[in-house]
Kinemage of the C-alpha trace (Angstrom):
@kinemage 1
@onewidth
@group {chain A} dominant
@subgroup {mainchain}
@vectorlist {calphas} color= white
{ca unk a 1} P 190.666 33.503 -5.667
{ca unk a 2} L 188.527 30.090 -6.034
{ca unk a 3} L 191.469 28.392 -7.850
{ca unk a 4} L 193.802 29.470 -5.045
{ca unk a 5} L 191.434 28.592 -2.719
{ca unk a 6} L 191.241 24.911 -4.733
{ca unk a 7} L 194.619 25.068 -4.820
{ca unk a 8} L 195.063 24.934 -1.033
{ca unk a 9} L 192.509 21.927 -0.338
{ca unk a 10} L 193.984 20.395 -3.087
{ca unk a 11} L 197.439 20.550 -0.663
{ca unk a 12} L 196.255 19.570 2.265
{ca unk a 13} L 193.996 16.444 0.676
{ca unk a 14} L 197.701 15.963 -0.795
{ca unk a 15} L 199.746 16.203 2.113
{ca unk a 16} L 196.951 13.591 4.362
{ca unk a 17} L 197.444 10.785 1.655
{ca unk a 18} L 201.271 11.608 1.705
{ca unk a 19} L 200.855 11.055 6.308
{ca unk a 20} L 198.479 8.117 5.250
{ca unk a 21} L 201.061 6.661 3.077
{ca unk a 22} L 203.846 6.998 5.827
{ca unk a 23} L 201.442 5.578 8.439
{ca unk a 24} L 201.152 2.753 6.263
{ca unk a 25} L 204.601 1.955 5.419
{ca unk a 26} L 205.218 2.154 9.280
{ca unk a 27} L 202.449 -0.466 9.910
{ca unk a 28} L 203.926 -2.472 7.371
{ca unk a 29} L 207.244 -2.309 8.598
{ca unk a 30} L 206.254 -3.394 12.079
{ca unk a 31} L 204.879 -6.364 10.994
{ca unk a 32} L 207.692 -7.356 8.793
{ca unk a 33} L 209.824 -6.636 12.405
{ca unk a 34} L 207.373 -9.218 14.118
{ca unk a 35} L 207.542 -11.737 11.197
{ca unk a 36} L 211.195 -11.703 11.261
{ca unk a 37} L 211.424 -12.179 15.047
{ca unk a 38} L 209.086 -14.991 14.791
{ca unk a 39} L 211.389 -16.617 12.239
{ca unk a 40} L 214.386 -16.049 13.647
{ca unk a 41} L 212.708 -17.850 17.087
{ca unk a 42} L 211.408 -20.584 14.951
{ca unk a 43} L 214.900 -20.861 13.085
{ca unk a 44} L 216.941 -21.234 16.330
{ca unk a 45} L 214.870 -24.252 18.095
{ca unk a 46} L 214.034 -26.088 15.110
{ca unk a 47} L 218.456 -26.231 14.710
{ca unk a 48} L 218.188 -27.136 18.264
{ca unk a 49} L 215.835 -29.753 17.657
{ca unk a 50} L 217.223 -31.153 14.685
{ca unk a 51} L 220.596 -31.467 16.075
{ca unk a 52} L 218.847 -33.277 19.325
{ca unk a 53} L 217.189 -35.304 16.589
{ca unk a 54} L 220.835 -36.340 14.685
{ca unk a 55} L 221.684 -37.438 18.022
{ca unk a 56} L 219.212 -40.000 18.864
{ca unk a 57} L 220.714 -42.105 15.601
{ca unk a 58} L 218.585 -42.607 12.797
{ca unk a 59} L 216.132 -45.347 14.128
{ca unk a 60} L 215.799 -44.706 17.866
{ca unk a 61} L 212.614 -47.927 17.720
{ca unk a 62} L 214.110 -50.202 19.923
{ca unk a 63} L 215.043 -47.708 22.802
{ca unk a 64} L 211.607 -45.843 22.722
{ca unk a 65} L 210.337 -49.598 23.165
{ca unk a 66} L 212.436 -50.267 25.628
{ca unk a 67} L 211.585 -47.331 27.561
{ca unk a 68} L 208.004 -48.401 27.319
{ca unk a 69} L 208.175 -52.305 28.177
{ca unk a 70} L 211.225 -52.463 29.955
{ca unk a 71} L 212.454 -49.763 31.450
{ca unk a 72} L 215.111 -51.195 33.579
{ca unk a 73} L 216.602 -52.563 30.691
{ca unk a 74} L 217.740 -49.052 29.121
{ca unk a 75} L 220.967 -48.618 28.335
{ca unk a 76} L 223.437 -45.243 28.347
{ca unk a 77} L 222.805 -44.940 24.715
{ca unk a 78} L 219.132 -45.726 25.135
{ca unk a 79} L 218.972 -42.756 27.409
{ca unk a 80} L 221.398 -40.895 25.654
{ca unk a 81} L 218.823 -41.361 22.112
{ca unk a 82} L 215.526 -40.810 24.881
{ca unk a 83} L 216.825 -37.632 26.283
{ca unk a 84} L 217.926 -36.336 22.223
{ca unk a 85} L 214.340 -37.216 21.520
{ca unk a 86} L 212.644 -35.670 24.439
{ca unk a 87} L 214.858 -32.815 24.498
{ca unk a 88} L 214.320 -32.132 21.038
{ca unk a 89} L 210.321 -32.519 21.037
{ca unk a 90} L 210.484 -30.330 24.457
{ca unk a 91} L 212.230 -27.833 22.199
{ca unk a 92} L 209.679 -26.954 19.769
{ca unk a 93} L 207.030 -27.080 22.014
{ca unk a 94} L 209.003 -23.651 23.333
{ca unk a 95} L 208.767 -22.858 19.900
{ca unk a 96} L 205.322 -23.364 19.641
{ca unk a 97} L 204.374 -21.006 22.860
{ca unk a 98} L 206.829 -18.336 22.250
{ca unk a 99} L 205.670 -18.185 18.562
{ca unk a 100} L 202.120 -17.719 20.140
{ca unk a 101} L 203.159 -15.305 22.766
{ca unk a 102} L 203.816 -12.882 19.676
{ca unk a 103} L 199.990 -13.192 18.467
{ca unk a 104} L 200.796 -16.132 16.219
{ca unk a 105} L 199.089 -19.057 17.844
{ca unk a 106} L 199.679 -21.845 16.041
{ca unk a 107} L 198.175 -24.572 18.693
{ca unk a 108} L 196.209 -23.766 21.836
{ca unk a 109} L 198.651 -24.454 24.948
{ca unk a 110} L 195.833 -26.567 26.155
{ca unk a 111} L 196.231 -29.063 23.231
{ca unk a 112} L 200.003 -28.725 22.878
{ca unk a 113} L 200.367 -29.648 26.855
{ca unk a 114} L 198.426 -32.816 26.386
{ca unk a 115} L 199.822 -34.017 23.283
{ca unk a 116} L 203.325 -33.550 24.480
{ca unk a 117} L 201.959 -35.365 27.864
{ca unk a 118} L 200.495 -37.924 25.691
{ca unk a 119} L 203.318 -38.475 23.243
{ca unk a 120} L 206.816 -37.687 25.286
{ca unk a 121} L 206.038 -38.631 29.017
{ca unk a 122} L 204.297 -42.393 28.556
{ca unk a 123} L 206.752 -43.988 30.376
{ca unk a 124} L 208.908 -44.240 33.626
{ca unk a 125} L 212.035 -42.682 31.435
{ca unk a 126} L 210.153 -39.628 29.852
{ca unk a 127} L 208.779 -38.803 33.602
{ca unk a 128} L 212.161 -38.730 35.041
{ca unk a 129} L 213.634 -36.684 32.087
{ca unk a 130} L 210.917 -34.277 32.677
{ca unk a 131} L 211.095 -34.244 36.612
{ca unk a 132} L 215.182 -33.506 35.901
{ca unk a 133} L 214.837 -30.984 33.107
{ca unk a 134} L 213.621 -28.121 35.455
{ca unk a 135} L 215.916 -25.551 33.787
{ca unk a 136} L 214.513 -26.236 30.041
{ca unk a 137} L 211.411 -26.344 31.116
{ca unk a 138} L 211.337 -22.962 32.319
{ca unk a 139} L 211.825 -21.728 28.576
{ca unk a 140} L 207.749 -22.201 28.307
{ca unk a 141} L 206.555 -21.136 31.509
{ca unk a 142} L 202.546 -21.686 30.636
{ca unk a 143} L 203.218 -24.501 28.813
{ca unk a 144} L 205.104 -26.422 31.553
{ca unk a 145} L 202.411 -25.206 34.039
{ca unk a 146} L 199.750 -27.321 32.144
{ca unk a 147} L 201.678 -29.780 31.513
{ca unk a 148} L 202.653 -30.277 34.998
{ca unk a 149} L 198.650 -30.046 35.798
{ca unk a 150} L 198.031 -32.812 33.621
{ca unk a 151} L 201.116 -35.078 35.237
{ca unk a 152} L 199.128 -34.149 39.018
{ca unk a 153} L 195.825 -35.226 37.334
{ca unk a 154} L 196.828 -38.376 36.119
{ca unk a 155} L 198.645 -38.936 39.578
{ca unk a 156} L 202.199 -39.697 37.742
{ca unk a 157} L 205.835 -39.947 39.306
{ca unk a 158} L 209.614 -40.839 37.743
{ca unk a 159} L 211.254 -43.414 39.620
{ca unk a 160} L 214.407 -43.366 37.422
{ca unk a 161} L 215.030 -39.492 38.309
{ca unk a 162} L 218.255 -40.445 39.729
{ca unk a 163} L 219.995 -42.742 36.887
{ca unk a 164} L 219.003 -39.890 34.160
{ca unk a 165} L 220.789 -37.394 35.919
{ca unk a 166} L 223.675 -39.217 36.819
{ca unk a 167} L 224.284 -39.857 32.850
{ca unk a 168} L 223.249 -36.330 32.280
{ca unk a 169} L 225.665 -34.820 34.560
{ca unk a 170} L 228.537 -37.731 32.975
{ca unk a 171} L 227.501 -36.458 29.747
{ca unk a 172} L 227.980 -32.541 30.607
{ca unk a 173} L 231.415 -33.435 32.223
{ca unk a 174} L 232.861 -35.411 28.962
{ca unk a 175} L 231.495 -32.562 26.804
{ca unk a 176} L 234.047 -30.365 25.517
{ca unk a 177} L 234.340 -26.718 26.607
């Protein structure tokens, strides 16, 4: 009677490490889920990016100078190469926040909205490629709220709004389909 009655616990310790076991390989398969998602998000903007990034030619120096000392001086390639770059850097901040909305944060939005401020929207070019980007910019919703609390902060405005999207809607109607 004891060794049947041994016998039994023995089962049921048995069959909770055999539920433990499955609980654990289900844990361990969610994660692998997330990880996966979060690569294959990472994966598809960095292409993005990098094929913005082929586009703006392989030394784009002398148009981001341009844009910063004389900006009424840019030509369609210099906006073509400004709008690659922005485009491009605008990308994987999306990256960056969607990336973070699945627990992964890999830069406070605080910091990422002011470097991208900082580094992409220093002169009258950048400002009107972010005032005419509206429907990119919606891809990282608290992202483009700071950043846009920053701009009103620092009391900015794009006076070249116009001649960017005129080339950007040129460049949409040449493209093929």
């Amino acid at each position: 009677m004891d060794s049947s009655r041994f016998g039994n616990w023995l089962q049921v310790i048995g069959n909770l490490g055999l539920i433990a076991g499955l609980v654990l390989v289900a844990v361990q398969i969610n994660q692998n889920t997330e990880l996966s998602r979060a690569q294959m998000i990472s994966e598809g903007w960095l292409s993005a990016a990098e094929d913005l990034d082929a586009r703006a030619a392989e030394n784009p120096t002398s148009s981001i100078a341009r844009a910063q000392t004389d900006p009424h001086q840019l030509t369609q390639e210099d906006m073509i190469i400004l709008d690659g770059l922005a485009t491009a850097e605008w990308l994987r901040t999306i990256l960056v926040e969607k990336i973070s909305l699945l627990g992964y944060e890999v830069l406070p939005i605080e910091d990422m909205s002011r470097i991208f401020v900082r580094q992409q929207l220093g002169n009258p070019f950048a400002m009107a490629w972010w005032e005419s980007s509206g429907d990119l910019a919606a891809n990282a919703p608290n992202t483009l709220d700071r950043v846009n609390e920053i701009l009103a902060e620092l009391g900015t405005t794009g006076p070249h709004r116009h001649r960017l999207e005129s080339i950007r809607n040129a460049m949409r109607a040449a493209a093929p389909r």
